[in-house]
C-alpha positions in Angstrom: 2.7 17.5 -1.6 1.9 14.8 -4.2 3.7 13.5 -7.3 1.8 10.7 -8.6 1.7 7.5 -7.3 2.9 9.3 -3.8 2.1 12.2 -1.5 4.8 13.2 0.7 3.1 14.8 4.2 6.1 15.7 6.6 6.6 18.1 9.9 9.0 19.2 12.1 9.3 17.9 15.5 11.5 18.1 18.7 14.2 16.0 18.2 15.1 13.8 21.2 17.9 11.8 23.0 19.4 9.2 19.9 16.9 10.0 17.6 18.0 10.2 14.0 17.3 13.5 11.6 14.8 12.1 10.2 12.3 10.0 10.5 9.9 8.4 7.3 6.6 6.4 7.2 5.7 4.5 4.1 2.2 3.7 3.6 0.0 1.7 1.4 -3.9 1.1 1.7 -5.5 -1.8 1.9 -7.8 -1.0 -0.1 -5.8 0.0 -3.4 -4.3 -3.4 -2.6 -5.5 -6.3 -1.2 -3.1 -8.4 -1.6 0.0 -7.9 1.1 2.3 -8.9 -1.5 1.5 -5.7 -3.7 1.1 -3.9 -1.1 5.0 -5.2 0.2 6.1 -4.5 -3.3 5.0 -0.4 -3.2 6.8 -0.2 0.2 9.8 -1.7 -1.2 9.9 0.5 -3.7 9.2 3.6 -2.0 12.0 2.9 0.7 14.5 1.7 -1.7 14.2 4.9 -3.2 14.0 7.1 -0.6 17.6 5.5 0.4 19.3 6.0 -2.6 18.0 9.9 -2.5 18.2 10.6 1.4 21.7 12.8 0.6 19.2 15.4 -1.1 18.2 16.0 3.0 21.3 16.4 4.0 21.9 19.8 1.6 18.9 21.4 3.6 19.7 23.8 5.9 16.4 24.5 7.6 17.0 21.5 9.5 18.9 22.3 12.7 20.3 19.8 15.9 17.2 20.1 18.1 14.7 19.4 15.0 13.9 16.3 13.3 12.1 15.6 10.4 9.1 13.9 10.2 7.9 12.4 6.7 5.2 10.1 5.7 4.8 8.9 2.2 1.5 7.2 1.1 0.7 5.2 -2.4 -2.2 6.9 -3.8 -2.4 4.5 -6.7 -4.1 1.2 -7.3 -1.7 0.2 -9.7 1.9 -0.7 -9.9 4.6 1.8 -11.3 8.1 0.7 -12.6 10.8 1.4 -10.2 12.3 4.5 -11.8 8.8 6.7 -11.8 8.9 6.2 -8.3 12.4 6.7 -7.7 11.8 9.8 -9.7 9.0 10.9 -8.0 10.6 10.8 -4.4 13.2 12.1 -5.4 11.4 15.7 -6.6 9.6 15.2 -3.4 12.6 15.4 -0.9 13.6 18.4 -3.5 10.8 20.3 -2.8 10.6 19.6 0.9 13.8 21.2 1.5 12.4 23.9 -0.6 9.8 24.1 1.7 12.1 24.0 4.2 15.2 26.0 3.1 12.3 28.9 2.7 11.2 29.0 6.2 14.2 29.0 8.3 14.8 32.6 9.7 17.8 34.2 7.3 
């Protein structure tokens, strides 16, 4: 799934021992930025707000005990993007994977 600047690719996986319910990956490439400090400022962004919109997980019910949820968000953009856009962005993202989600658990 993408929403520009980011793609969302996720999965389900066995959960195991201590492991939370789920997991993410934030990625930038290299070479949309070279610089590590742009590429530390897109990260920051993208976790910050994937932590103030984690609740919208927690709503989902095609997530059971023994699964956990796997999700990697990559930059797609060589530019930068104001905090809210992004916020924004993940935010319909998480939406639309528990969509996704919601629509294949067994009724």
């Amino acid at each position: 799934m993408a929403a520009f600047p980011v793609r969302a690719v996720f999965m389900m996986a066995e959960k195991g021992v201590g492991e939370p319910k789920a997991q993410v990956l934030m990625s930038v490439s290299k070479r949309l930025f070279k610089n590590a400090v742009d590429r530390n400022r897109a990260k920051r962004q993208m976790r910050e707000a994937y932590r103030k919109n984690k609740q919208v997980l927690d709503k989902c019910t095609g997530i059971d005990d023994t699964k956990s949820l796997l999700i990697a968000f990559i930059w797609m953009d060589s530019g930068h993007h104001a905090s809210l856009e992004v916020e924004k962005r993940i935010k319909g993202l998480l939406e639309r994977i528990c969509e996704k989600l919601c629509q294949s658990c067994p009724e």
